[in-house]
PADO-250646 format. One record per residue: x negated, y, z of N, C-alpha, C in turn. Coordinates in steps of 0.05 Angstrom, whole numbers, padded with zeros to 5 digits, always signed. Each point is the difference from the previous one (the first is absolute). Layout:
BEGIN
XYZXYZXYZ...
This chain:
BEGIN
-00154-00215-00675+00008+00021+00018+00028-00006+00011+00000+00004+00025+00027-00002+00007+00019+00023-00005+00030-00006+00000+00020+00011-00008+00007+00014+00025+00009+00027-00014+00010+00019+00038+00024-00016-00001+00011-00008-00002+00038-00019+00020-00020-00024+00017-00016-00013-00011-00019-00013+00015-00020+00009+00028-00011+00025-00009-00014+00012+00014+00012+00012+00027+00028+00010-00014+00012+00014+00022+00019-00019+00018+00016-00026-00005+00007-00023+00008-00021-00007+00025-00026+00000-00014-00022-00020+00024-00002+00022+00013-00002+00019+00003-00008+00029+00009+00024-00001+00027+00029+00003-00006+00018+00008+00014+00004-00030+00014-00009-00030-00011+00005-00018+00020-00026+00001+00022-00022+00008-00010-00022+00004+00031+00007+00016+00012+00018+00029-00006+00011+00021+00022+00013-00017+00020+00016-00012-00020+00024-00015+00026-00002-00023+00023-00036-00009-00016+00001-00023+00019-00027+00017+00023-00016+00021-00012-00007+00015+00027+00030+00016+00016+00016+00006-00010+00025+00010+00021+00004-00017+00013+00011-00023-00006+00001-00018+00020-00016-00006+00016-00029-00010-00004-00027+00006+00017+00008+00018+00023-00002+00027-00013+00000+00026+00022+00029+00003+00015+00022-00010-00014+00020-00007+00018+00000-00020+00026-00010-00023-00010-00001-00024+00021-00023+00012+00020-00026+00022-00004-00020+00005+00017+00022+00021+00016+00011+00022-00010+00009+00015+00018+00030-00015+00012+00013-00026+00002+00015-00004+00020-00016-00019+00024-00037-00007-00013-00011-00016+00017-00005+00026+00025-00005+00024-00007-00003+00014+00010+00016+00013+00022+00029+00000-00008+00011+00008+00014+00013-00025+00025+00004-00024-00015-00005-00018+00023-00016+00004+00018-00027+00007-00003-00018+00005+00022-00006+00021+00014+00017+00024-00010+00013+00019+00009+00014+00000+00025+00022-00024-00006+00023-00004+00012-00015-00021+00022-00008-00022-00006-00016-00011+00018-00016+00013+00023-00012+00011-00011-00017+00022+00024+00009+00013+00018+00029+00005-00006+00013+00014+00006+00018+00000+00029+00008-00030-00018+00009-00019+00015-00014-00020+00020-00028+00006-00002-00009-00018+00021-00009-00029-00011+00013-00001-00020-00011-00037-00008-00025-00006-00007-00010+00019-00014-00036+00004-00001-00009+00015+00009-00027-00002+00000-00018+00022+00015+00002+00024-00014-00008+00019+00007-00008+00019-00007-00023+00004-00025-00016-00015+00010-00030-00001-00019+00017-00016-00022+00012-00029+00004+00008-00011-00022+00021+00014-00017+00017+00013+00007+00015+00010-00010-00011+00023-00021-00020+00023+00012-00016+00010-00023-00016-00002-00012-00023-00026-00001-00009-00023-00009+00012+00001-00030+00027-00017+00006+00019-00008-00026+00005+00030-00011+00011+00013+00015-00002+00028-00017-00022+00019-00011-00013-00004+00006-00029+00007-00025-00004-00015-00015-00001-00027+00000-00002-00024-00025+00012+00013-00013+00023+00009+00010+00032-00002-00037-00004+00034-00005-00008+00016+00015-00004+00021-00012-00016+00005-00025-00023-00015+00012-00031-00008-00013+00011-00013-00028+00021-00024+00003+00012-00015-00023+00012+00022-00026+00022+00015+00014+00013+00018-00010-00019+00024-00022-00017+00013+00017-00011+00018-00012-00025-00013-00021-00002-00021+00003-00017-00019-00032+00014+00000-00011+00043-00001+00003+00006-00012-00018+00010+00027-00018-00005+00020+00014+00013+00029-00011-00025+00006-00019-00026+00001-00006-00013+00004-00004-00010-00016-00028+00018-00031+00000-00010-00005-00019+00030+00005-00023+00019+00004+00012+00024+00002-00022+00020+00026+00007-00004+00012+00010+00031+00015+00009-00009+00029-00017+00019+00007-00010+00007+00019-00022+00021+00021+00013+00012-00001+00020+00026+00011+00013-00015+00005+00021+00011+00021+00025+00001+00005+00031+00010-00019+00017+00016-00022-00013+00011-00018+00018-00024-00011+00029-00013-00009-00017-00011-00011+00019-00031+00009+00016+00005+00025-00012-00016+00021+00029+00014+00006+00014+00023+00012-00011+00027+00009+00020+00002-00023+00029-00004-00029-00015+00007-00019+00031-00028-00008+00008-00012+00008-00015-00021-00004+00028-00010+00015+00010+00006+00024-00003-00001+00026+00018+00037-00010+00016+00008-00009-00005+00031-00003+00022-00011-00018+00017-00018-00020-00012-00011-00030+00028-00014+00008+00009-00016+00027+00003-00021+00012+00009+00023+00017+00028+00007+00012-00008+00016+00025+00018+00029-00022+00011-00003-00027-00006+00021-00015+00018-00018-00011+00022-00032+00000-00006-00010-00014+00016-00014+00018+00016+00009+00025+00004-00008+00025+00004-00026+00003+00000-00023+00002-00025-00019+00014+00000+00008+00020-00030+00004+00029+00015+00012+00018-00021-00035+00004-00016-00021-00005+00007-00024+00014-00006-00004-00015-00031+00008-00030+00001+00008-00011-00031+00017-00003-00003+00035+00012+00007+00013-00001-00015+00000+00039-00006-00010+00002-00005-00005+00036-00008-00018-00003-00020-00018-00007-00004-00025-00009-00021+00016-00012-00024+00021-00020+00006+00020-00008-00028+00024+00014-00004+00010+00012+00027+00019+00017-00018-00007+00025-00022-00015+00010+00010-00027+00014-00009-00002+00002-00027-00009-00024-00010-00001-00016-00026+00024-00003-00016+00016-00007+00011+00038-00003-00008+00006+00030-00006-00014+00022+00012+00013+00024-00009-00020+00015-00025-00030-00011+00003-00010+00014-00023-00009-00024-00021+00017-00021-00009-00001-00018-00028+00024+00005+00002+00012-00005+00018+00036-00001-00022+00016+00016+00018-00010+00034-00010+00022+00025-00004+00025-00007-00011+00016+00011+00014+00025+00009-00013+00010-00026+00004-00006-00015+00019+00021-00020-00001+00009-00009+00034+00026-00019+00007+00017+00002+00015-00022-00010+00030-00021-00020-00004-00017+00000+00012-00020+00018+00008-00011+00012-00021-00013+00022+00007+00016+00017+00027+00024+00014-00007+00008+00009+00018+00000-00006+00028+00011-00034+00005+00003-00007+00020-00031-00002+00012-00015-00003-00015-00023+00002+00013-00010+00033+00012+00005+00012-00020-00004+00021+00015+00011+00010+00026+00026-00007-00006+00009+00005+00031-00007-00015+00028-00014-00028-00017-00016-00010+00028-00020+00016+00012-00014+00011-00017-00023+00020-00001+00002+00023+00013+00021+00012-00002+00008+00021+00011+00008-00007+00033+00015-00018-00003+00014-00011+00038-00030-00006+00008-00021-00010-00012-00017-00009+00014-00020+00024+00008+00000+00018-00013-00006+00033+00012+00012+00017+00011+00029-00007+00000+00010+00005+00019+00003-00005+00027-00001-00031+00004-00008-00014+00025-00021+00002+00010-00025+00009-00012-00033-00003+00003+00004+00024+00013+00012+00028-00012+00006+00029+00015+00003-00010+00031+00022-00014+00003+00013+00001+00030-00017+00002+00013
């Protein structure tokens, strides 16, 4: 049987090497953000690459993440890339798994501006 200092060691080094994963997807992302943006790629390519890494991201939340961190940003790469219709679906999530925390909030108040804006 393995030992929990073992268990929890291999445990907390796969968190960190999916963070990094979901880190390096969401600055591929916002490169292509900024690209698009900017004109250097198409349009299609630009959100192309940004569904790949979303698509990347949310396998990688699914198979390890224990925290809101990383619904929190991919509901933020969602509503940077302005489709609020999935970044509302994760903030969503960020407010009813992890209450009472500094995320939760901020998500909610996405939630809220975004019914507020939907009013106008």
């Amino acid at each position: 049987m393995l030992s929990p200092v073992w268990s929890t060691t291999t445990r907390l080094h796969s968190l960190k090497q999916s963070m990094l994963e979901i880190s390096s997807s969401i600055n591929t992302i916002s490169h292509a953000i900024n690209e698009g943006v900017n004109g250097v790629v198409s349009a299609a390519d630009s959100t192309q690459l940004i569904v790949e890494d979303m698509d990347n991201i949310s396998h990688k939340m699914d198979e390890n993440y224990e925290n809101g961190n990383a619904l929190y940003y991919l509901a933020q790469a969602y509503r940077k890339n302005e489709d609020m219709e999935n970044a509302k679906i994760y903030y969503q999530k960020v407010v009813e798994l992890y209450p009472n925390t500094e995320r939760a909030a901020n998500s909610q108040n996405y939630l809220d501006q975004s019914e507020t804006d939907t009013a106008r």
